[in-house]
C-alpha positions, 0 to 999 in steps of 0.5 A, spaced: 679 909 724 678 912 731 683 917 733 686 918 740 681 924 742 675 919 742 679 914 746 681 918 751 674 920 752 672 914 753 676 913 758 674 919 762 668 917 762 668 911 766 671 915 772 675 910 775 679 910 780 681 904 780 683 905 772 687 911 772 691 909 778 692 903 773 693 907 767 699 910 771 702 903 774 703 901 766 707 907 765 710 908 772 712 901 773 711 896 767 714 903 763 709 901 757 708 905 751 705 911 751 700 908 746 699 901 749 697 905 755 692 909 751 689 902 748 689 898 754 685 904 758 681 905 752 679 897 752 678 897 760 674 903 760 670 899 755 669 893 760 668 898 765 661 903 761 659 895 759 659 893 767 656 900 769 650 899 764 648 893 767 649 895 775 655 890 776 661 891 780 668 890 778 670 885 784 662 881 781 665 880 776 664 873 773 665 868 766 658 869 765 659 876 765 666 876 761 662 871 756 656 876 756 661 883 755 666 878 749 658 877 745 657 884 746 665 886 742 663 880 737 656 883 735 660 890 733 664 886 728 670 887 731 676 883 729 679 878 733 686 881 734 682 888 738 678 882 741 684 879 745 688 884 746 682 887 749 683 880 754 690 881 754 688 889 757 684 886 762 686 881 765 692 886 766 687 889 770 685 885 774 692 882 776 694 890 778 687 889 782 688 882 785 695 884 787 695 892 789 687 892 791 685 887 795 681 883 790 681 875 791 682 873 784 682 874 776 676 872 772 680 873 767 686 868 768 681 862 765 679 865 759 683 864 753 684 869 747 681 867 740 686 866 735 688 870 731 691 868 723 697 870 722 698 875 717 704 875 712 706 882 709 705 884 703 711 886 698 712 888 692 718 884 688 724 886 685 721 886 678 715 890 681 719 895 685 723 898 679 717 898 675 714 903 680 720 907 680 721 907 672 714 908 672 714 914 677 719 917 673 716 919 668 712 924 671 711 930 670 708 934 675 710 938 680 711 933 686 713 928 682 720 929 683 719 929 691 715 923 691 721 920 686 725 921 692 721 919 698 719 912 694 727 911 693 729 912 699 724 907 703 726 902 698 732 903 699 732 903 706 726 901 708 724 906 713 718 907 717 712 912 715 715 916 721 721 916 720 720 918 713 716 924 715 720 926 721 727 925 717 731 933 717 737 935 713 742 933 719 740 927 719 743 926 712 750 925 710 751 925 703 758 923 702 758 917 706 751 916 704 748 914 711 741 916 714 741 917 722 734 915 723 730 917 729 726 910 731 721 908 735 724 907 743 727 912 742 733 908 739 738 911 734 740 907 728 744 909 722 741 907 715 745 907 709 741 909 702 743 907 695 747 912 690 740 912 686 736 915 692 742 919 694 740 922 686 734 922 687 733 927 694 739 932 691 734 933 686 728 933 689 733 938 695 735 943 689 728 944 684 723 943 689 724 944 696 726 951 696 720 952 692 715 949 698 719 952 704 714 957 707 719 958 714 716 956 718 720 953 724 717 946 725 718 944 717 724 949 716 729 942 718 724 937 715 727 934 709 720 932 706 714 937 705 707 937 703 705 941 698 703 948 702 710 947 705 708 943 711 710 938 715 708 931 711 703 927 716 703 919 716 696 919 712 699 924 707 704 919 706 699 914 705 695 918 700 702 921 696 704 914 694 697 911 693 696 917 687 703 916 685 702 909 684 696 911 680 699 917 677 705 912 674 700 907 672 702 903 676 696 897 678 698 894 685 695 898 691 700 900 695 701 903 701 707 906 705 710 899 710 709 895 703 716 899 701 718 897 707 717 889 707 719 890 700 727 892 703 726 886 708 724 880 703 730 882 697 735 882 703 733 876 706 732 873 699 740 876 698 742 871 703 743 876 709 743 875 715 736 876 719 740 880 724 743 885 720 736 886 717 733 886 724 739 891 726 737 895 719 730 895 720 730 898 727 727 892 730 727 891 737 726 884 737 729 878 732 722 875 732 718 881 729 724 880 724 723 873 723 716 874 720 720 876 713 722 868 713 715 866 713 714 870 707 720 866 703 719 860 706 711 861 704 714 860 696 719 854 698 714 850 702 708 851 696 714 849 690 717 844 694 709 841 696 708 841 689 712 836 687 713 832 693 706 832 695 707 826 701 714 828 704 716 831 710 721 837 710 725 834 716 732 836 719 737 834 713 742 840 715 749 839 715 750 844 719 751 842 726 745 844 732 744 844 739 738 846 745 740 847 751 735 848 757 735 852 764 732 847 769 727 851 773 722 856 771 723 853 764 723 845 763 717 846 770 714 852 773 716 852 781 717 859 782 712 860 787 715 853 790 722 857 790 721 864 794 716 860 799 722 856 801 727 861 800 723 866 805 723 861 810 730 858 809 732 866 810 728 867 816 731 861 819 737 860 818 739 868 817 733 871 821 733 876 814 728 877 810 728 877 802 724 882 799 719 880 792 723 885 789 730 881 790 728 874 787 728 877 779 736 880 780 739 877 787 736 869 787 733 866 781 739 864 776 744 864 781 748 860 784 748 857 792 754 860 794 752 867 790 746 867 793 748 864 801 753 871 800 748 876 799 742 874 804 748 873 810 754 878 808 759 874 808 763 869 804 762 860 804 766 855 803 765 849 798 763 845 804 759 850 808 755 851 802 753 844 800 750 843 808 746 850 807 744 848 800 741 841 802 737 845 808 734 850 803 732 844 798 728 840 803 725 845 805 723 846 798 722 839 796 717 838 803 713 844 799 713 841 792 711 833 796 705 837 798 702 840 791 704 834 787 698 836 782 702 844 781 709 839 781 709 838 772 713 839 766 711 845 762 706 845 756 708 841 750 716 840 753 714 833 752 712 833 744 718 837 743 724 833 747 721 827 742 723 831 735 729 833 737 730 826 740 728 823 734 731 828 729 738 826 733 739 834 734 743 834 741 740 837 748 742 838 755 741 841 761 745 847 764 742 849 771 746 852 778 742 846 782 746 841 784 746 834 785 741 832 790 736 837 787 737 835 780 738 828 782 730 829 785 728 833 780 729 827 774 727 821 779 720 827 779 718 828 772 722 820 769 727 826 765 733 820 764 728 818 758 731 824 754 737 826 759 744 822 761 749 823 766 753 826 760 748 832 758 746 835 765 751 841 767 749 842 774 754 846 780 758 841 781 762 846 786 766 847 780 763 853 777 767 859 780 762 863 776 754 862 776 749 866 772 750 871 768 756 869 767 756 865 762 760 858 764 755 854 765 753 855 758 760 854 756 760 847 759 754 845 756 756 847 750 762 843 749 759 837 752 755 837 747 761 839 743 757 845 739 759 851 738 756 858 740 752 859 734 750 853 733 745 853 740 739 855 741 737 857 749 731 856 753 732 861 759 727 864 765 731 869 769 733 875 768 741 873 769 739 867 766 738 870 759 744 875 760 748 868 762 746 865 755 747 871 751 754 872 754 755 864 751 754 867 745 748 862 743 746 863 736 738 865 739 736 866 748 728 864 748 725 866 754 720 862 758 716 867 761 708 868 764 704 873 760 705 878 765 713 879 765 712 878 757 714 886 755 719 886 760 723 881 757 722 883 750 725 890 752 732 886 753 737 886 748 739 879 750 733 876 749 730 873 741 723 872 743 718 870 749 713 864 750 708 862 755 710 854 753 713 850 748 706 849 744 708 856 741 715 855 739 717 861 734 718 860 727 726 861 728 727 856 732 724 851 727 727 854 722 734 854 725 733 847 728 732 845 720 724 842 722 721 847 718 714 843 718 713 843 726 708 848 727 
């Protein structure tokens, strides 16, 4: 496996300007990850030697030289997964260099990434899991009770490699058997572990660490040491619980995150919730979660398809559910529509102009009379905003009659208003538009073959609170006569998540462009981020009761 250094000299190699000033956009503005920047410098750099050893410049930059460079990467052998995230990387790239350096367009825009097959993790059952631990136990050599300790408390608490490796005694609290782990994000969580891990650390803390301290300062506080008293590293990690299972006797290949996956899929198998074992887990996002469904529901589909091999698993729960859908940016994209007409409308009307850094906070999600206060400074009358508002709309509307071919519904919205219709799952619009707007924009895209009057929530000059407050959300819900829990919602901006999330829906998709997907990852109101609604998420499928959709 290539190491950091190797990366990193490969990205000084390429002695690009235009790549370092991009390299510190990724983590100054977007704030990604140390590691992200790493490895998306390196496949840019990658892009960059390609273009340098065929005298191409960066602006010259063609499909067939994107063709050429992707033929290039398969000839290494490289897997799919590396290959687009090398796409991803780049058209990155050229979207920094398109908006902060004079470039006309994005070749990369157009090319779309390989699909890669998911991969279910590997675990170990029940059964397995003790018969590994029993098996450790029997061991004799002078480790075996360190690695007892550290097998224990993975199961028992499902920590990462790191967490592991860099757990100190202050972070354990034996009485109330609670571990505070450091995870990734620098985020805190506390972990409880079992009274079988609990013996088993006490053990190994009394007979065997004393033994290995060398008193050096970085491993004194470390709970776990290597055999030289020295901090463990994740590859020796790895290496430990790979010859403790050979030392055991045991036959299965196992490797750290197994134990890992093991925890999540006997807690999900127990019937817990997955926010619960999302919070257990550390998981910044339910989707990352929502993969340990896969793994039992891979056993369900295969028994249940055994014997029942021509029917269809369709949605035959008693529970209750629900979609609700925002209006703009999430059922139709016209984002661009809405700043044009905006910035027109405010220049106009209030001789003020809106900056692109205002939209995401200040305008998108929110109400006309929210809006209207904040670009004139001063407060509207029902009557006075609904004169205003119609103003902006035409605007808006004259723009959109100009490029009706960039005026439609988003990718697969259609085919999965059609499932819920036919499953009689219930659905509704919620939007801070108003009647007229709302009114067009049904007539535009033919909505009242799914909607009635009854199931779109519109500002109807009622709503004393827009986004992100949660009552728009509210209404929707006890139209459709729902609870919170039961309801699923579709949202775009970023007070419109934090709306959704204040409703208290069960789960809040983003519909987002790929360029805003890590920002909204980042917030804790959001579940997970599509592109369009071909890429659905399992969770959502699996809650609606429509476990065959994808």
């Amino acid at each position: 496996m290539e190491n950091e250094n190797e990366k990193n000299n490969r990205i000084a190699l390429a002695l690009d300007q235009d790549l370092n000033d991009f390299m510190v956009y990724l983590t100054g503005v977007l704030n990604y990850s140390y590691k992200t920047r790493i490895s998306y410098g390196e496949d840019v750099a990658c892009f960059i030697l390609f273009l340098q050893g065929r005298h191409i410049e960066k602006k010259d930059v063609d499909r067939e030289t994107i063709r050429s460079f992707l033929l290039t990467l398969n000839k290494t052998g490289l897997e799919k997964s590396s290959v687009k995230r090398a796409l991803s990387a780049l058209r990155h790239f050229y979207r920094y260099l398109y908006r902060y350096k004079g470039y006309l367009s994005n070749p990369f825009d157009s090319v779309h990434s390989p699909k890669t097959p998911k991969k279910l993790p590997e675990f170990l059952t029940m059964d397995e899991v003790n018969d590994f631990l029993d098996s450790n136990k029997k061991r004799d050599d002078p480790l075996s009770k360190r690695d007892q300790a550290i097998l224990e408390l993975m199961f028992a608490s499902g920590l990462r490699a790191s967490e592991t490796i860099g757990l100190q005694i202050r972070d354990v609290d034996f009485s109330s058997r609670l571990l505070k782990i450091h995870g990734k994000g620098r985020k805190d969580r506390l972990v409880p572990f079992n009274k079988a891990s609990k013996e088993a650390l006490l053990l190994y803390l009394e007979q065997i660490r004393p033994s290995l301290i060398k008193g050096e300062d970085e491993s004194e506080d470390l709970v776990f040491l290597n055999g030289r008293g020295k901090p463990l590293t994740e590859r020796g990690l790895e290496y430990l619980i790979s010859e403790a299972a050979l030392k055991a006797g045991f036959t299965l290949k196992v490797h750290p995150h197994m134990l890992r996956h093991s925890f999540a899929t006997e807690l999900l198998n127990s019937g817990t919730d997955l926010r619960i074992i999302q919070d257990l887990l550390g998981h910044s996002s339910i989707r990352t979660t929502s993969i340990y469904t896969h793994v039992t529901y891979e056993d369900l589909k295969k028994t249940y398809e055994e014997c029942f091999p021509k029917a269809h698993i369709t949605n035959n729960m008693k529970e209750k559910r629900a979609v609700i859908f925002d209006f703009n940016g999430t059922m139709f994209f016209d984002e661009e529509k809405h700043i044009e007409s905006w910035k027109d409308f405010s220049l106009q009307e209030f001789n003020r102009e809106i900056k692109d850094e205002e939209f995401p906070l200040r305008i998108h999600g929110h109400n006309n009379e929210d809006i209207l206060s904040f670009l004139s400074g001063r407060k509207f009358s029902i009557e006075e905003t609904a004169v205003y508002a119609e103003r902006k709309e035409r605007l808006y509307q004259s723009l959109c009659e100009k490029d009706t071919a960039n005026l439609h519904l988003v990718k697969g919205l259609t085919q999965f208003l059609d499932i819920l219709k036919e499953n009689n799952i219930p659905f509704a619009i919620a939007t801070a538009s108003m009647k007229p707007n709302v009114d067009w924009y049904i007539k535009t895209f033919g909505l009242d073959r799914w909607f009635t009057a009854k199931t779109i929530i519109y500002d109807d000059g009622t709503l004393t609170e827009g986004k992100p407050a949660p009552m728009i959300y509210q209404r929707a819900m006890k139209a459709l006569d729902i609870k919170p829990e039961e309801t699923v919602i579709f949202e775009d901006a970023i007070s419109g998540v934090k709306s959704a999330y204040a409703a208290k829906a069960k789960y809040v998709i983003a519909v987002e462009k790929e360029e805003r997907r890590e920002q909204f990852m980042k917030m804790k109101e959001v579940d997970d981020v599509i592109l369009d609604f071909t890429s659905l998420p399992q969770i959502v499928w699996e809650f609606l009761g429509l476990l065959n959709q994808n």
